[in-house]
C-alpha beads as a LAMMPS data file, in Angstrom:
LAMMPS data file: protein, C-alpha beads

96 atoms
95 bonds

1 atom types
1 bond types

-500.0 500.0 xlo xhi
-500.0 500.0 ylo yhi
-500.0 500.0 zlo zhi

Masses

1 110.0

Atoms # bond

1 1 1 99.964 433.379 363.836
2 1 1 99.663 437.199 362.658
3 1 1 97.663 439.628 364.145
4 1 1 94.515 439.054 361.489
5 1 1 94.433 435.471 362.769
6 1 1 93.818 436.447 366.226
7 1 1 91.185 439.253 365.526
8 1 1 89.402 436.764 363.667
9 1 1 88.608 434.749 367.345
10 1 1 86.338 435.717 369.366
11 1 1 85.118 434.750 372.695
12 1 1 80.997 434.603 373.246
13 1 1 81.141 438.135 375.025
14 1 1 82.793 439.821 372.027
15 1 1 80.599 437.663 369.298
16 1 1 77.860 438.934 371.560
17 1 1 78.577 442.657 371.319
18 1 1 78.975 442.668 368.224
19 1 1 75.995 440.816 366.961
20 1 1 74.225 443.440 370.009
21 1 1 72.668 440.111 371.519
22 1 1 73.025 438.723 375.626
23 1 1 75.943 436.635 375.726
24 1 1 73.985 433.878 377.283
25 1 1 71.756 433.526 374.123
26 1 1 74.982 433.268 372.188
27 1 1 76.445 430.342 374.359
28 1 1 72.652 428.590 373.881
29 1 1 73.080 428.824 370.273
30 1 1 76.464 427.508 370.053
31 1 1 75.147 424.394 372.226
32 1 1 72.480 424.375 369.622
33 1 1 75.080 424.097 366.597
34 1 1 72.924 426.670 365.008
35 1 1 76.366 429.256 365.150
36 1 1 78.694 428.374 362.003
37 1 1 82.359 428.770 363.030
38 1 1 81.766 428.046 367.036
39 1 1 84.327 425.896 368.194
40 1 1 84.591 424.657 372.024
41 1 1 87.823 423.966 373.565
42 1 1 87.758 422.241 376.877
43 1 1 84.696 424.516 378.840
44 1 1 85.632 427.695 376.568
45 1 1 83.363 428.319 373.401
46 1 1 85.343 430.682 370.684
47 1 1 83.420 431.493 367.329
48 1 1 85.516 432.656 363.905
49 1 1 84.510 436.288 362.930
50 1 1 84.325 435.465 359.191
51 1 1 82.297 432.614 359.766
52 1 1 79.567 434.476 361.320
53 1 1 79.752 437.441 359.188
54 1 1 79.297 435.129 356.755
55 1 1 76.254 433.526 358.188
56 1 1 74.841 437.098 357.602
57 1 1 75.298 437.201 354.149
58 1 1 74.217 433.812 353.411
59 1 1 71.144 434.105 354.761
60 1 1 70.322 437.927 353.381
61 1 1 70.611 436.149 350.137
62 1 1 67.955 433.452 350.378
63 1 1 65.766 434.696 353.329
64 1 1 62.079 436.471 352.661
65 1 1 60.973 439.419 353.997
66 1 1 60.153 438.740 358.131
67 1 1 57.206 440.708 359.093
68 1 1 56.916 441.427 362.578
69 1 1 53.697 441.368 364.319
70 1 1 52.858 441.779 367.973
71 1 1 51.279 439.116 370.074
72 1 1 47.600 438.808 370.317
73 1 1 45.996 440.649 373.209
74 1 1 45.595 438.504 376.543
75 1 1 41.816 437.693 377.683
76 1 1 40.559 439.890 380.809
77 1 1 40.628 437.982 384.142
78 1 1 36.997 436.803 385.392
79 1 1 36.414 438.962 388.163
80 1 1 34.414 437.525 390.978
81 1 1 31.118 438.566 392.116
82 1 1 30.259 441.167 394.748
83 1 1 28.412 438.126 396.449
84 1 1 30.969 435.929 396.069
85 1 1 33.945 437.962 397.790
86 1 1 30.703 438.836 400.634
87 1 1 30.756 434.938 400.976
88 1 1 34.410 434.070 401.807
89 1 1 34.418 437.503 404.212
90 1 1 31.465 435.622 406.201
91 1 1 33.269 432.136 406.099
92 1 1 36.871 434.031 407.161
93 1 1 34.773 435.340 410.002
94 1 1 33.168 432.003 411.275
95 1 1 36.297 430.475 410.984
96 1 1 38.105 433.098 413.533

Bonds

1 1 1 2
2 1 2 3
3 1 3 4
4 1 4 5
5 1 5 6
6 1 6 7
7 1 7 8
8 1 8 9
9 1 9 10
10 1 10 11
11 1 11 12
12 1 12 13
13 1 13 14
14 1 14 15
15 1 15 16
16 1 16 17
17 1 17 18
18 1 18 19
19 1 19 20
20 1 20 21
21 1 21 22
22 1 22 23
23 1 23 24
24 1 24 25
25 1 25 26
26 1 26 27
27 1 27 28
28 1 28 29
29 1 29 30
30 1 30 31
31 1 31 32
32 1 32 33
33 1 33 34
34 1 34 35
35 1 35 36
36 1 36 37
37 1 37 38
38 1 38 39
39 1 39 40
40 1 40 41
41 1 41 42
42 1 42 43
43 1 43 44
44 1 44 45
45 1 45 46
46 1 46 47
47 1 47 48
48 1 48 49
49 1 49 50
50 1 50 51
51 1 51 52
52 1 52 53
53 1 53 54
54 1 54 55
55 1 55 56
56 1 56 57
57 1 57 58
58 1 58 59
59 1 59 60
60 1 60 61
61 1 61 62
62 1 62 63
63 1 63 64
64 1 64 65
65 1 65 66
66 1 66 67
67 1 67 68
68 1 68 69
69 1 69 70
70 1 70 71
71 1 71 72
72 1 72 73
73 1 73 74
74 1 74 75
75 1 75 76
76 1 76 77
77 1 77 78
78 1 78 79
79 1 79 80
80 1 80 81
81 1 81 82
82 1 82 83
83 1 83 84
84 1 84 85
85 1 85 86
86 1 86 87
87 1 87 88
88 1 88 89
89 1 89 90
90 1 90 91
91 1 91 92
92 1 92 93
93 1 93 94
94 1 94 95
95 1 95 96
């Protein structure tokens, strides 16, 4: 085996530095299948360099423009009512 050979390995904590995601998100997308080149041997994932870089290229060939948009704005709480918080004071009191 040279020394190209082994460069080309990589464990999920390298693939995940260099693709700059959380290593955990890596391991879920080898479970997934969804990483060409990621191979599991006994409990240890390892994922081929060239396959991934050529994921990248693959899919810059074929894939539209991806237009980011942020999500819509949540709806305000209800608030309750003056009279309504006055209400559960009076019933916290006859309680005591």
């Amino acid at each position: 085996m040279t020394t190209q050979d082994t460069t080309d390995i990589l464990t999920p904590a390298e693939a995940a530095a260099w693709l700059k995601l959380p290593e955990k998100t890596v391991l879920a997308l080898c479970r997934q299948g969804r990483i060409r080149g990621a191979v599991k041997f006994g409990k240890r994932w390892r994922l081929s360099r060239t396959a991934l870089e050529g994921t990248f290229q693959d899919a810059s060939k074929d894939a539209p423009p991806v237009q980011c948009s942020a999500p819509p704005p949540r709806p305000p709480k209800p608030r309750r009512s003056r009279e309504a918080d006055n209400r559960a004071a009076i019933l916290l009191q006859l309680r005591s």
